[in-house]
N, C-alpha and C positions, 0 to 999 in steps of 0.2 A: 619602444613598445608601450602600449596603453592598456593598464592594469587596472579593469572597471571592478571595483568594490560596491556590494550592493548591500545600500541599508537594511538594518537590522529585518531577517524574515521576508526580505521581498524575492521574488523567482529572478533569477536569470536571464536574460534573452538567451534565446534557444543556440547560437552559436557558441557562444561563450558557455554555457552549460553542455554541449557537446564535446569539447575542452576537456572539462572537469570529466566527463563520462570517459573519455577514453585514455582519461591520464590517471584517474583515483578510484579509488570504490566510493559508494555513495552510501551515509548512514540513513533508515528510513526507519518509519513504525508500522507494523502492520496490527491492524485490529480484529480479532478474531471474536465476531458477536455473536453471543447465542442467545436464543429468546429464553421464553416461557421452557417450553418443549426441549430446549437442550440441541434444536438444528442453529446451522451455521449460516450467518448472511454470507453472499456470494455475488459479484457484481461480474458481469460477460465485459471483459476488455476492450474497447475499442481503438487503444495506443499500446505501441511496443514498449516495452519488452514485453511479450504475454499477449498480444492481440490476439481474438478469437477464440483466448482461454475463459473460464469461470475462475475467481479469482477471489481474496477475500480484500477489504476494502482496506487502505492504507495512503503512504506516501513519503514522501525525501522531509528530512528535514533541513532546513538552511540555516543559511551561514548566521551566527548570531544568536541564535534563534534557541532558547534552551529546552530539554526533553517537555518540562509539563507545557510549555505556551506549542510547542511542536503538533502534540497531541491534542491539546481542544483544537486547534486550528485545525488539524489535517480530520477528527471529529466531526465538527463544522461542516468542512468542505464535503466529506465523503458522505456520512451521514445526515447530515442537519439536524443536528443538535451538538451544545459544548458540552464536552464530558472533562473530566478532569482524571488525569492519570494517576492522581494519590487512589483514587478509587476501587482499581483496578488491577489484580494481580498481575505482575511480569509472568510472561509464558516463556521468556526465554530470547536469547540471539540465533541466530541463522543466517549461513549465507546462501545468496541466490546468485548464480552465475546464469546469463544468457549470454545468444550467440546474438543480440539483436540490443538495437536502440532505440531511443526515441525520435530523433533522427532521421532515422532510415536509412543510417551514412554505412556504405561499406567498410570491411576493414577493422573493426570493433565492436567489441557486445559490450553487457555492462555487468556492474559488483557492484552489489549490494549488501551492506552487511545491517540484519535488519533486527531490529529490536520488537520481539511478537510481547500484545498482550491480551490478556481473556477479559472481556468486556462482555459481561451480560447485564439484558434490559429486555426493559417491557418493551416490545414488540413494535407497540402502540406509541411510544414517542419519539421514533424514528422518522424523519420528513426528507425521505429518500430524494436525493436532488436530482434532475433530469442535468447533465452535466456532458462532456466530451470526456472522460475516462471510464463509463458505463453505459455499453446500449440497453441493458436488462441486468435486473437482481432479480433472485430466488434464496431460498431457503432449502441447508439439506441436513441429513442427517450427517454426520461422521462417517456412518461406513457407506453410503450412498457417493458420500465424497471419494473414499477410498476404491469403489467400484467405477468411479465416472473416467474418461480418459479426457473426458471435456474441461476438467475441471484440472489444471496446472499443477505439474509433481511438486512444485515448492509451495503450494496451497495443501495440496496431500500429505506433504510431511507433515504438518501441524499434528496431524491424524496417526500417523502412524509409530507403532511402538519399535 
């Protein structure tokens, strides 16, 4: 059997991370950004787990790969800009169980066990990337969150007492 180890931070081929998905849980960061105004960014899913949800912006971290480099990178990617996570209060762990993958493979969903934190900023230095895990962002309130069914119950939770 051939055991592919990936340098420090780099993704997976998607087989081989399918693997990992339906044999472990996966640790992730999700970043829960409120502006000026105190609403919440939200990015429209375009990959499972969560397709067709509103969602808040996050991502896996990899092998190697330690919490603060996790966070500007996954920052970067979601956002465009690096942030650094000394900055920024812990909101907390959560886990997220779906029936669904990334995949698309029958048979398994996935676990995530996810590290939330509260990231506010100006609005304005945000350089929203057009990317393949967001066909649209919006901005909501909290309880506009907690009234939407659009918007994903493990995005809801953030919200709820």
């Amino acid at each position: 059997m051939d055991i592919i180890v990936p340098s420090k931070g780099k993704r997976l081929p998607l087989p081989q991370f399918m693997q990992v998905v339906a044999s472990t849980p996966l640790v992730s960061i999700d970043l829960i950004v409120k502006n000026e105004q105190g609403h919440v960014l939200l990015g429209m899913r375009n990959n499972e787990p969560a397709a067709g949800y509103w969602f808040v912006p996050g991502g896996c971290i990899r092998k190697n790969e330690t919490l603060d480099e996790a966070f500007t990178r996954i920052s970067e990617a979601e956002l465009g800009v690096r942030l650094h996570r000394r900055d920024f209060p812990f909101y907390g762990a959560y886990e997220h169980f779906y029936d669904t993958n990334a995949g698309k493979l029958p048979g398994f969903g996935t676990h995530y066990v996810v590290l939330a934190h509260e990231v506010v900023v100006d609005s304005a230095i945000l350089k929203l990337p057009e990317q393949d895990q967001h066909a649209d962002w919006r901005w909501a309130t909290p309880a506009d969150i907690l009234a939407d069914e659009s918007v994903h119950f493990h995005s809801q939770q953030y919200f709820s007492v």
